[in-house]
Backbone bond lengths (Angstrom), bond angles and torsions (degrees), N, CA, C in turn:
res aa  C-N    CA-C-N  psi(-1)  N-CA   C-N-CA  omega(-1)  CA-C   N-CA-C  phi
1 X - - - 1.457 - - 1.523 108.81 -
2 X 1.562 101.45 132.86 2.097 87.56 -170.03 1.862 97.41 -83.47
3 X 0.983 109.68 -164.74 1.296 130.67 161.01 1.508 145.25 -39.91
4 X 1.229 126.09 109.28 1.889 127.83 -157.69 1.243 85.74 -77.99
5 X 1.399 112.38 134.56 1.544 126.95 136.07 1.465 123.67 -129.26
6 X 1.159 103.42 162.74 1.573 102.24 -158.53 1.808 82.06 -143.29
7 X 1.497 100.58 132.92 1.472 102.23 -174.73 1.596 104.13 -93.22
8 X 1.669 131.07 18.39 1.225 116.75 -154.66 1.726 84.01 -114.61
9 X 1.240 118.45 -3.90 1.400 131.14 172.45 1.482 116.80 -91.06
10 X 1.591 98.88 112.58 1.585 122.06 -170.75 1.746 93.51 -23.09
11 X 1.719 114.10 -88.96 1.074 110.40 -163.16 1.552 130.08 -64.73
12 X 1.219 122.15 12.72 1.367 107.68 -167.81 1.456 100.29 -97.31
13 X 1.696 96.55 151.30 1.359 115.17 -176.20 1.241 110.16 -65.83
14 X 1.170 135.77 -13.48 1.822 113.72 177.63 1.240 98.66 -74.18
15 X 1.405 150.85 -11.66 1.445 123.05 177.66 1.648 111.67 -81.11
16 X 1.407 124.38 -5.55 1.302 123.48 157.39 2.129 105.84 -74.89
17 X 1.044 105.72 -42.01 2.047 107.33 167.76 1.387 101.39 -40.75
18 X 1.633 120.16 -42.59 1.477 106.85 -162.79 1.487 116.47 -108.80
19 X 1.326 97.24 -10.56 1.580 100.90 160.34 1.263 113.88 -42.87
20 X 1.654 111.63 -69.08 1.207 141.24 -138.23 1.557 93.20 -76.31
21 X 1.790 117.86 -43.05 1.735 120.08 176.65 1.797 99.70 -62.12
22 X 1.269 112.16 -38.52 1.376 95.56 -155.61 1.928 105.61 -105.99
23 X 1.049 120.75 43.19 0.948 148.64 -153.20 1.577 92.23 -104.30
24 X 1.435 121.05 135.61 1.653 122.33 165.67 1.006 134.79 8.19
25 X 1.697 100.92 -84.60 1.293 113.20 -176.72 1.516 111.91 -137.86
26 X 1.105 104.66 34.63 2.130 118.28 165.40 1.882 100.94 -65.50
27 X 0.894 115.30 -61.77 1.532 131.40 162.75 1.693 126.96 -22.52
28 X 1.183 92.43 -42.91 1.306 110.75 176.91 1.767 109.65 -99.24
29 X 1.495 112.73 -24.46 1.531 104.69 -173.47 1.349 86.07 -90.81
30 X 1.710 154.90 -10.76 0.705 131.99 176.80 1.202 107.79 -102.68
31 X 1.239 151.38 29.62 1.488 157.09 177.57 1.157 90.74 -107.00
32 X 1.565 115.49 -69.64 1.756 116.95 -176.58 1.602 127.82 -47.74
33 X 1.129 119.65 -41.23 1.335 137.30 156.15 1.728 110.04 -56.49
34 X 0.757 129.24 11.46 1.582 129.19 -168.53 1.592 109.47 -73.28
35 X 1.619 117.76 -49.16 1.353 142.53 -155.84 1.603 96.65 -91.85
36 X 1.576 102.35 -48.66 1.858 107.17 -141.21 1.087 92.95 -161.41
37 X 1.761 109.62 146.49 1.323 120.25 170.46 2.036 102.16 -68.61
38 X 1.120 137.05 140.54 1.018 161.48 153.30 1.829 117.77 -77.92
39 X 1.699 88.98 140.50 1.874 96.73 161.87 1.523 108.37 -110.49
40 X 1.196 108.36 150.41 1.678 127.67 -177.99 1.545 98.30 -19.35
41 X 1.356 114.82 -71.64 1.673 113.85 -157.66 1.474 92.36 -66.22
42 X 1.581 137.61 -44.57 1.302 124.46 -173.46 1.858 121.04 -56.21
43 X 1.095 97.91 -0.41 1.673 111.90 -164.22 1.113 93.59 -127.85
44 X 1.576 146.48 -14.60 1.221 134.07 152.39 1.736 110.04 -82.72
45 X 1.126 106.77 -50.17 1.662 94.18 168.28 1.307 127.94 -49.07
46 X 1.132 106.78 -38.44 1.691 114.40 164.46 1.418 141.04 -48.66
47 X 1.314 94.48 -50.65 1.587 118.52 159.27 1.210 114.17 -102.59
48 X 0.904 110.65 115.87 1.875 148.05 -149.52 1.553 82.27 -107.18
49 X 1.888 115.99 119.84 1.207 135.84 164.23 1.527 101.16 60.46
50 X 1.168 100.08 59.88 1.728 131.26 158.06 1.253 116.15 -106.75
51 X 1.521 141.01 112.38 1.222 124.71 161.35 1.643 118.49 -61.42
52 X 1.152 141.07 171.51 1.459 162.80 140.49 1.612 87.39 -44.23
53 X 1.080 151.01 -97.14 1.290 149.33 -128.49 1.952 94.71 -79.63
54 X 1.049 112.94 -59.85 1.690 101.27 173.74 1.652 122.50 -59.92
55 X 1.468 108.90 -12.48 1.212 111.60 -174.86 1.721 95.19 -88.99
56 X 1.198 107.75 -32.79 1.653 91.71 -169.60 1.775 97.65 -78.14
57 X 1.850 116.18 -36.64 1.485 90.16 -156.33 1.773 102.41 -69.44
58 X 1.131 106.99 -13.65 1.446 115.08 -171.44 1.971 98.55 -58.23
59 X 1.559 116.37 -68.14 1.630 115.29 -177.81 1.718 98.02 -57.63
60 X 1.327 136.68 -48.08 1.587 101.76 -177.67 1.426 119.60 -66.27
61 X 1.803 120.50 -40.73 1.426 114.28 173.73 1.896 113.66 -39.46
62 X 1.356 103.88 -43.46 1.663 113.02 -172.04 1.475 98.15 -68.64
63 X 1.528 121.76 -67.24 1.177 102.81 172.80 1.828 144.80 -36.39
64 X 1.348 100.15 -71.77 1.381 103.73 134.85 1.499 136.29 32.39
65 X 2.078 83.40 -86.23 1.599 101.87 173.82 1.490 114.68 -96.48
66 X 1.605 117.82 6.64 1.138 109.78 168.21 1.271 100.32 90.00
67 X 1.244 157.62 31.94 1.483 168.58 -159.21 1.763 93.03 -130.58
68 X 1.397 153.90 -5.95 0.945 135.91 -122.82 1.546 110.32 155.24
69 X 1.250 121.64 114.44 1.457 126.77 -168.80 1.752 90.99 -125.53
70 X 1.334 97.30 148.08 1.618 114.99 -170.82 1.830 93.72 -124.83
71 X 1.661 108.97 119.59 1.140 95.57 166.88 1.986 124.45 -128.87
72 X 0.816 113.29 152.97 1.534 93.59 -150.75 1.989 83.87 -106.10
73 X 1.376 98.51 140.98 1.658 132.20 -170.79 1.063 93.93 -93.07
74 X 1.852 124.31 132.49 1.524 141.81 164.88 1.478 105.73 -98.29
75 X 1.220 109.55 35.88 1.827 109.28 179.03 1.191 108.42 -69.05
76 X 1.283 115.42 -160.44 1.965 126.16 146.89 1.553 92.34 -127.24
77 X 1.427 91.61 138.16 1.305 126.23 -77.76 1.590 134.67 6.17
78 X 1.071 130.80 155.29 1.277 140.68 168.16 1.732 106.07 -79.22
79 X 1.349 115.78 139.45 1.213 109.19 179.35 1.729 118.33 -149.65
80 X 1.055 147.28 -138.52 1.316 141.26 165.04 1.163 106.05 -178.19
81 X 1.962 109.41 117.01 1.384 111.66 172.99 1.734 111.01 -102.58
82 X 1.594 104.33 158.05 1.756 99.53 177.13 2.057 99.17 -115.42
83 X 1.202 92.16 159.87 1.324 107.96 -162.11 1.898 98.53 -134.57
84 X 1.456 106.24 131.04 1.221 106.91 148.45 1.701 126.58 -42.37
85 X 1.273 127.57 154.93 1.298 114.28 -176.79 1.764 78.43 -128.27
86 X 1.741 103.71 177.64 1.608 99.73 -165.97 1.742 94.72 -92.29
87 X 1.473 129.84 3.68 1.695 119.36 130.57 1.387 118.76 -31.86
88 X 1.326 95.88 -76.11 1.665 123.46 -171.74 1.770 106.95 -38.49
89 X 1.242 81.38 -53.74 1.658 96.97 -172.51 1.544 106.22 -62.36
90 X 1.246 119.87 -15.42 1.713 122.08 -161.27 1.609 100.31 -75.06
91 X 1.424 97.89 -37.63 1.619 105.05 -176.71 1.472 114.55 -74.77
92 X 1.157 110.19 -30.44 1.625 93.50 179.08 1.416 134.79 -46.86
93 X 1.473 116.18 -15.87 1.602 117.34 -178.67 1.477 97.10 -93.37
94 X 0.978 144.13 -29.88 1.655 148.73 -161.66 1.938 87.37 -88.88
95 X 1.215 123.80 -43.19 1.320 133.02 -155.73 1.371 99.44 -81.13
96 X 1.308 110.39 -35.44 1.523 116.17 173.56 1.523 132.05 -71.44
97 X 1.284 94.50 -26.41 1.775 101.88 171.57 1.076 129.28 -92.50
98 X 1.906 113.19 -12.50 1.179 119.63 149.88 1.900 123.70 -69.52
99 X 1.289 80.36 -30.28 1.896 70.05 171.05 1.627 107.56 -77.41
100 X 1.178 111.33 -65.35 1.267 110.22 177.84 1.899 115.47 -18.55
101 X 1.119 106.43 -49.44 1.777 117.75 -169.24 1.142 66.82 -82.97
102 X 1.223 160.25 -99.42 1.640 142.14 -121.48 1.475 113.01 -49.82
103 X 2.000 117.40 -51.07 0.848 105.05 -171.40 1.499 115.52 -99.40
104 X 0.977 102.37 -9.47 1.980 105.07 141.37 1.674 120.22 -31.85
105 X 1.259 94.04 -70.85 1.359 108.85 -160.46 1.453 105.97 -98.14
106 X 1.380 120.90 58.26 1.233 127.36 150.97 1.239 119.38 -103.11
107 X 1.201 132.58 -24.96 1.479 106.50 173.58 1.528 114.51 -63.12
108 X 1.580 119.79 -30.30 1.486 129.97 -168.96 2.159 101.25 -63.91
109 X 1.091 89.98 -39.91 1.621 102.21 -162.74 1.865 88.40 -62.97
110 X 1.385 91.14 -60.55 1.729 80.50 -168.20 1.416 128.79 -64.07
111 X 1.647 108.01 -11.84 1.318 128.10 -175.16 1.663 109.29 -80.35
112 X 1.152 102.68 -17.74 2.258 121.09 -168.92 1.673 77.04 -109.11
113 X 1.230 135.66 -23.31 1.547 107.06 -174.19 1.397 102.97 -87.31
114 X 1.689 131.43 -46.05 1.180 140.64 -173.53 1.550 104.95 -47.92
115 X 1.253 102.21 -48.78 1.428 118.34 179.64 1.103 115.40 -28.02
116 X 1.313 102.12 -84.15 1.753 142.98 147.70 1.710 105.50 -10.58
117 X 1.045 122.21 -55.38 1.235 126.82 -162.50 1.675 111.17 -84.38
118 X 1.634 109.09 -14.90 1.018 121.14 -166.04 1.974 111.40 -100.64
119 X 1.438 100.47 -4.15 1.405 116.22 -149.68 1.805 88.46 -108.44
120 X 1.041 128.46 118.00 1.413 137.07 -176.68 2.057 112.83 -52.14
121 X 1.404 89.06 -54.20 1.682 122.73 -166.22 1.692 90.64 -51.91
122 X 1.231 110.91 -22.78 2.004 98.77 -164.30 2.020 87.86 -96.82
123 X 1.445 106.49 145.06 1.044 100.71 -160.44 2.133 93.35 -114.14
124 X 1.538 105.87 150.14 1.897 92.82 176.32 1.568 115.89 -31.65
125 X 1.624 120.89 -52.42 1.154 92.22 -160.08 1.570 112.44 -67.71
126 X 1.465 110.58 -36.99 1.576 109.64 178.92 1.653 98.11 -41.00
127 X 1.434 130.42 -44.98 1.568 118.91 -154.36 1.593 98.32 -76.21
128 X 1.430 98.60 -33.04 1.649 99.95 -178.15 1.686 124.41 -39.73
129 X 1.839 86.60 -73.86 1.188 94.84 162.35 1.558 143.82 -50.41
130 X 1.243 122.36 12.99 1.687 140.75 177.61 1.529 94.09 -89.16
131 X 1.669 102.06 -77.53 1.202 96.24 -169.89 1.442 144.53 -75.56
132 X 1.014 135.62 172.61 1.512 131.36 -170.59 1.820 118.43 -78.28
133 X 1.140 125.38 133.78 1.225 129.96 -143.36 1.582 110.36 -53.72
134 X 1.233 127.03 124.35 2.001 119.83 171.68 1.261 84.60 102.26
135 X 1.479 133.38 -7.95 1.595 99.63 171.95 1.619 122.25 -92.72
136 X 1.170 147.08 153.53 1.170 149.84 177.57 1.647 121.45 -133.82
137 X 1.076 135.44 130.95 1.560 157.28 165.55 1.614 98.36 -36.13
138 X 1.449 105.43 156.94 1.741 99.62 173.55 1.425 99.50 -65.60
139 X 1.642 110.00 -45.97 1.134 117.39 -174.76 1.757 126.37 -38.73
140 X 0.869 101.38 -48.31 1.765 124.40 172.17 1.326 96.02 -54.87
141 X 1.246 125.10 -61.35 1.411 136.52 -173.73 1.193 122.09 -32.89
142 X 1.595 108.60 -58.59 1.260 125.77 -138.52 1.476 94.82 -109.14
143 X 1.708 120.73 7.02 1.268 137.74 -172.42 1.564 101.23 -98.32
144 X 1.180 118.08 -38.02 1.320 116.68 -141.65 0.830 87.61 -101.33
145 X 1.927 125.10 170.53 1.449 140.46 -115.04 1.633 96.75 -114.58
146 X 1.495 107.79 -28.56 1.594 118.33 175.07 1.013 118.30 -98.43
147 X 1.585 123.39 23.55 1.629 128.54 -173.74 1.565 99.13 -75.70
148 X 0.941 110.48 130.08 2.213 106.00 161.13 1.514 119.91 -31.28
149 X 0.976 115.77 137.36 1.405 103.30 177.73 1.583 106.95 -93.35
């Protein structure tokens, strides 16, 4: 039997495992990779509002951990595709039912945010902190000093 870990314990290394799954855009390089190994621009076109710089640290972090093999093409041009590895590949069924419940459960999410938004007692930063960074409420919007008039 190998080794207990329990991720609810400060030091143990699986909370770096779940960093790394629940990480930006790991989620998305492993959705895209699902079918076919991919090249850089095919995996930035794919993922829609990806930078170049998060997209690359994202394939070396994955690589890295071995989630993800990078292999470099002797074509003309020269090029480099990345490939799920059968790590990589382990997550796709666990990865899938979280999307699935995600895009399930969007009407509920936005329905607890409106809510939320409607409820005095929750204060910006609490609302801040919900959502994902650069996004803002009309409300927020239509507050702030550079809103259209």
């Amino acid at each position: 039997m190998g080794k207990a870990y329990n991720v609810m314990a400060a030091t143990c290394p699986s909370r770096t495992v779940l960093h790394r799954i629940g990480a930006r855009w790991t989620v998305f390089v492993v959705n895209a990779l699902d079918r076919a190994p991919m090249r850089f621009t095919e995996l930035k076109a794919h993922i829609r509002g990806i930078t170049p710089k998060a997209l690359t640290e994202t394939l070396r972090a994955m690589e890295y951990d071995g989630l993800i093999s990078r292999t470099e093409i002797s074509a003309n041009p020269p090029h480099v595709e990345y490939a799920l590895t059968d790590l990589g590949r382990s997550l796709l069924v666990p990865l899938r039912a979280v999307r699935e419940w995600a895009e399930h459960h969007v009407p509920d999410i936005e329905r607890a945010r409106a809510q939320a938004e409607a409820e005095p007692s929750l204060t910006s930063i609490s609302r801040q902190a919900t959502r994902p960074a650069g996004e803002t409420t009309a409300v927020e919007a239509a507050r702030s000093p550079t809103a259209p008039a």
